[in-house]
C-alpha positions as CSV (number, residue, x, y, z in Angstrom):
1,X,-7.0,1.0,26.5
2,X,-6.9,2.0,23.0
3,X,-5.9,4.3,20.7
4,X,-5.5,5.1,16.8
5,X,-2.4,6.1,15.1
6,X,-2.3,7.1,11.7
7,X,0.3,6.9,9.6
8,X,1.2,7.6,5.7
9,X,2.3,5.1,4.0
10,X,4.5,4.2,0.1
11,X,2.9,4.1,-3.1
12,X,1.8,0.8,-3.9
13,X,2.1,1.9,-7.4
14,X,5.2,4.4,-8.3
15,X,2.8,7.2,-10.2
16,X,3.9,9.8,-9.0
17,X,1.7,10.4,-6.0
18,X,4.5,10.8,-2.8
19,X,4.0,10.2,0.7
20,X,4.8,11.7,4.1
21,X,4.4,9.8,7.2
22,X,4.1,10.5,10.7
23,X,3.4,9.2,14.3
24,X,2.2,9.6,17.8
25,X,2.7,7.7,20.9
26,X,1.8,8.2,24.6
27,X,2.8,7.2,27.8
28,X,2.6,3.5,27.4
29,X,4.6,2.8,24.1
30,X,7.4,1.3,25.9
31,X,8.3,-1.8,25.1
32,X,9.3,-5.0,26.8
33,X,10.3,-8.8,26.5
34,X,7.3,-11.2,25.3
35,X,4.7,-11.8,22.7
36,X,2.1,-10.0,21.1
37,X,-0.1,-10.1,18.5
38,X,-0.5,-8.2,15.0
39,X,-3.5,-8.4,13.2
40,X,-3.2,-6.8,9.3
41,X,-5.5,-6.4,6.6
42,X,-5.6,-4.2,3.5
43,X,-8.4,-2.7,1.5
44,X,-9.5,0.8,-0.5
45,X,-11.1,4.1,0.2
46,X,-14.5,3.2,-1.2
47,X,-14.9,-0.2,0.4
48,X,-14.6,2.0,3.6
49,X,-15.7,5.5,2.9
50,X,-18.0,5.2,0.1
51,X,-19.3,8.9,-1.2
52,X,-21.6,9.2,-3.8
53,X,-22.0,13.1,-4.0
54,X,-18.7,12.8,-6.1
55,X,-20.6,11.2,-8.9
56,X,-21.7,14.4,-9.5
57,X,-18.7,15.9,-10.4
58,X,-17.6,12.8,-12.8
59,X,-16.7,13.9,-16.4
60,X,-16.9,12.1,-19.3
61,X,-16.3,12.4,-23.3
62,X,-16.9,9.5,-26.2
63,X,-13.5,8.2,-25.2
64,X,-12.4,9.0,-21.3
65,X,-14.6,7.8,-18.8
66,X,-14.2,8.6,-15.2
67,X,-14.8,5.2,-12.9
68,X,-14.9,4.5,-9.1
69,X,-12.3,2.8,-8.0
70,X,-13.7,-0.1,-6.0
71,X,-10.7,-2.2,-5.3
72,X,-7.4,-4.2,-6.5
73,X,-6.8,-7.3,-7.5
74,X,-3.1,-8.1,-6.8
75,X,-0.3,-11.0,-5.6
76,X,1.6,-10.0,-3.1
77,X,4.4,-13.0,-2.2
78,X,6.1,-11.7,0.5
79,X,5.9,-9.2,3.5
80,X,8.7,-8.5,5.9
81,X,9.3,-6.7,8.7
82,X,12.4,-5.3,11.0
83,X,13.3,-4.0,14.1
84,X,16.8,-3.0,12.4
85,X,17.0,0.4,10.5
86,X,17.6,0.8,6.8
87,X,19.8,4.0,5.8
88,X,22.2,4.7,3.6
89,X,25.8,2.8,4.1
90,X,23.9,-0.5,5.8
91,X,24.5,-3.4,4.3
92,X,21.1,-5.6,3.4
93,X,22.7,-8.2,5.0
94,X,22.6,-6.4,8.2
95,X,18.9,-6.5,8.5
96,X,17.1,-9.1,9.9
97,X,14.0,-9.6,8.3
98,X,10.5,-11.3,10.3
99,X,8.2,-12.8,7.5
100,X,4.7,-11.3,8.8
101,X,2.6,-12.3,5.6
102,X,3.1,-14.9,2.9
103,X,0.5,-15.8,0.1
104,X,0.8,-17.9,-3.5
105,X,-2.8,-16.4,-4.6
106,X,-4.1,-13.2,-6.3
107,X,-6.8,-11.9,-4.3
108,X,-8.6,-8.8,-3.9
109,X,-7.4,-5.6,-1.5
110,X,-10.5,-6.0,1.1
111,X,-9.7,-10.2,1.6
112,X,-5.8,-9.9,2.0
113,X,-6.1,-10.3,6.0
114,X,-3.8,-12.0,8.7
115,X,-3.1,-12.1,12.8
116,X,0.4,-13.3,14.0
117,X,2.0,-13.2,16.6
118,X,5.4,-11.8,16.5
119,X,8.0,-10.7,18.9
120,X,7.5,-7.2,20.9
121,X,9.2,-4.6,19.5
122,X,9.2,-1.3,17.6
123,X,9.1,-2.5,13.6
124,X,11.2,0.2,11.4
125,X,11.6,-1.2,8.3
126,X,9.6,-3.2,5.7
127,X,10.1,-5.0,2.8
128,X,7.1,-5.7,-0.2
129,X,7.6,-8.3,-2.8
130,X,4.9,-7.7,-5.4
131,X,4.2,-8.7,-8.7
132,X,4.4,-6.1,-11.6
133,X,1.0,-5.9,-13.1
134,X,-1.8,-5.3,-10.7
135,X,-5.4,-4.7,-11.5
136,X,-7.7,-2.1,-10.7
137,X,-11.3,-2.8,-10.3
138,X,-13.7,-0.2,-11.1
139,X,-16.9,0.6,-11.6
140,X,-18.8,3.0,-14.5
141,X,-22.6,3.0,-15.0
142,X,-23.6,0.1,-12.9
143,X,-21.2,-2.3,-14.6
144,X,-17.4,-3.8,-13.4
145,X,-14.4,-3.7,-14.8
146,X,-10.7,-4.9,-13.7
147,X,-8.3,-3.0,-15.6
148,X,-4.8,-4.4,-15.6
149,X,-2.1,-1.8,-14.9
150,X,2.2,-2.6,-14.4
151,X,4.5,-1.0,-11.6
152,X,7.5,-1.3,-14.0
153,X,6.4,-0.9,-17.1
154,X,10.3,-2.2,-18.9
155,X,9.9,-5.5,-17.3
156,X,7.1,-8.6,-18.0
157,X,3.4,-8.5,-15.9
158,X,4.6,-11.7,-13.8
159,X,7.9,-10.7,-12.5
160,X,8.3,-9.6,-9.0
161,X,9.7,-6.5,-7.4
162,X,11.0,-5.9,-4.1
163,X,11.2,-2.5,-2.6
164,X,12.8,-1.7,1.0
165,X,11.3,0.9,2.3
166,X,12.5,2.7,6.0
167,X,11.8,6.0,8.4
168,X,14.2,7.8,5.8
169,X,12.2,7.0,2.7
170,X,12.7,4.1,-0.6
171,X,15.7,2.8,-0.8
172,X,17.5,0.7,-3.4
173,X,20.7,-1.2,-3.2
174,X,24.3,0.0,-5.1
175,X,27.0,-1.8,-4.7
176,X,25.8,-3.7,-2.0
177,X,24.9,-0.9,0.6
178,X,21.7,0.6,0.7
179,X,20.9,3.9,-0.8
180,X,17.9,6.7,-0.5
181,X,16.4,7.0,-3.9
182,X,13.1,8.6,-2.3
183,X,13.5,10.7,0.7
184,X,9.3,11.3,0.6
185,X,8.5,8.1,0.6
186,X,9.2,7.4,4.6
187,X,7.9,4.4,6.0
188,X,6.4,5.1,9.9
189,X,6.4,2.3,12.4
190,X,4.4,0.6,14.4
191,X,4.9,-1.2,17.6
192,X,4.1,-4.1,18.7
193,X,3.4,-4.8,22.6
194,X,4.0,-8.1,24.9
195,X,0.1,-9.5,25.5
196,X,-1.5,-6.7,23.4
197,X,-2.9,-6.5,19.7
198,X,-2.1,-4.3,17.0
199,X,-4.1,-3.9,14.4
200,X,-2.8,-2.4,10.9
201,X,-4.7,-1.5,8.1
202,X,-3.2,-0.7,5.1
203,X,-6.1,1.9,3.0
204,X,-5.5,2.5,-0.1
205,X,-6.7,6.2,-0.7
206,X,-7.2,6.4,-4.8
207,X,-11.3,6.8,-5.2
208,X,-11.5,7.2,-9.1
209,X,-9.1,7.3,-12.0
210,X,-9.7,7.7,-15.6
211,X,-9.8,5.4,-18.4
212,X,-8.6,6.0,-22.0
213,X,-11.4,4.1,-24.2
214,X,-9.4,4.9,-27.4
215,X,-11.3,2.4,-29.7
216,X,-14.5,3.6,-27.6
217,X,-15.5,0.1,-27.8
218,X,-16.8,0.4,-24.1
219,X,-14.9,-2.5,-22.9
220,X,-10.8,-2.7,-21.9
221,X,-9.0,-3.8,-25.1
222,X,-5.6,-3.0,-26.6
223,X,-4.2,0.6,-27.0
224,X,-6.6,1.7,-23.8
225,X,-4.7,3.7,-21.2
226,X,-5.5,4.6,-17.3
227,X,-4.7,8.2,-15.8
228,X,-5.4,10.4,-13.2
229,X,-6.1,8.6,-10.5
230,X,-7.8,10.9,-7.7
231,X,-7.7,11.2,-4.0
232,X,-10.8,12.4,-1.8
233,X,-10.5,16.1,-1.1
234,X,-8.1,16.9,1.8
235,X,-6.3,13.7,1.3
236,X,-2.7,13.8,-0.2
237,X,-1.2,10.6,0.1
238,X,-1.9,7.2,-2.1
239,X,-1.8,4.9,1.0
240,X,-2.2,5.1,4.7
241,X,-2.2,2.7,7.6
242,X,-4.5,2.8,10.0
243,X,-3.1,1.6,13.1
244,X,-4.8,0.6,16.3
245,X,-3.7,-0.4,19.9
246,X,-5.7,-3.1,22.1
């Protein structure tokens, strides 16, 4: 048997874009004692869904030039999962975290991909250790570019951040409880079933954004800027995952 679930998922990149997420079950989302089996993987919109009647609507001056997003290039340290809930009050040390993905090396979006087997269970919360400065790979008039780009923009390129995110949105940590900083930013869940595979699939949804040529020297160099980065038409959130049941 299978089905898809869709759910919406946090910015990978805090620009303003928020998020709402959602779920659905059926009649067999109980869960049980045992094993089972996640299988995760990320990648973008156009890697998937590639439309090229937007190139139509592209716009371009001397200095900004619209490009495809085509995907990320980004190191991502740490994933972790829980069973437990994050809300405001808990104490972090209350959670007990299950390492689902672990990686040393920059790679792009579409070849970040794992299986594991972890314990059944309905998974709640999740916790992303990424490094600041990510890059966006793009494309404009047949040629490539990777465009580097910082989540924090008061802190250096190669230091990490770690954001907890849980069915009540982002939080942070004050005085050593958690607290909601972004109600929109919810997390959904996913469960995972004794002898059965889920399979996640974390999209992101951006399709183009623009670039700031302020030198209009044609090629990424100091004092050049990103902006308005674009989702396709109907879409509103940054991120989804995709979930399936097998």
């Amino acid at each position: 048997m299978r089905k898809r679930v869709t759910f919406l998922f946090f910015p990978f990149i805090m620009m303003g874009i928020t998020t709402i997420f959602a779920t659905s079950c059926d009649k067999d989302d109980e869960i049980s004692n045992g094993d089972g089996t996640l299988v995760f993987r990320t990648t973008v919109w156009n890697a998937e869904l590639p439309d090229d009647s937007k190139k139509a609507s592209l716009k371009a001056t001397a200095v900004t030039r619209t490009v495809d997003l085509i995907n990320t290039r980004h190191l991502i340290p740490k994933i972790e999962i829980s069973t437990d809930e994050i809300k405001e009050g808990v104490s972090p040390d209350d959670i007990n975290w299950t390492v689902m993905y672990e990686s040393s090396e920059e790679m792009l979006a579409t070849d970040r991909e794992i299986s594991i087997e972890l314990p059944a269970g309905k998974y709640v919360s999740f916790r992303l250790t990424q490094r600041n400065q990510i890059f966006w790979v793009c494309t404009y008039d047949g040629d490539t570019y990777e465009f580097p780009s910082l989540n924090n923009s008061e802190i250096g390129s190669d230091e990490l951040l770690v954001n907890y995110f849980g069915e009540t949105g982002l939080h942070g940590i004050k005085d050593g409880v958690f607290v909601l900083e972004y109600e929109r930013e919810r997390l959904g869940t996913f469960q995972i079933k004794p002898n059965r595979t889920t399979d996640v699939t974390m999209r992101m949804n951006l399709i183009t954004l623009d670039w700031i040529d302020n030198d209009g020297s044609g090629d990424w160099s100091e004092g050049d800027e990103l902006t308005n980065w674009t989702v396709p038409d109907g879409i509103t959130t940054m991120t989804d995952f995709i979930v399936e049941y097998e």
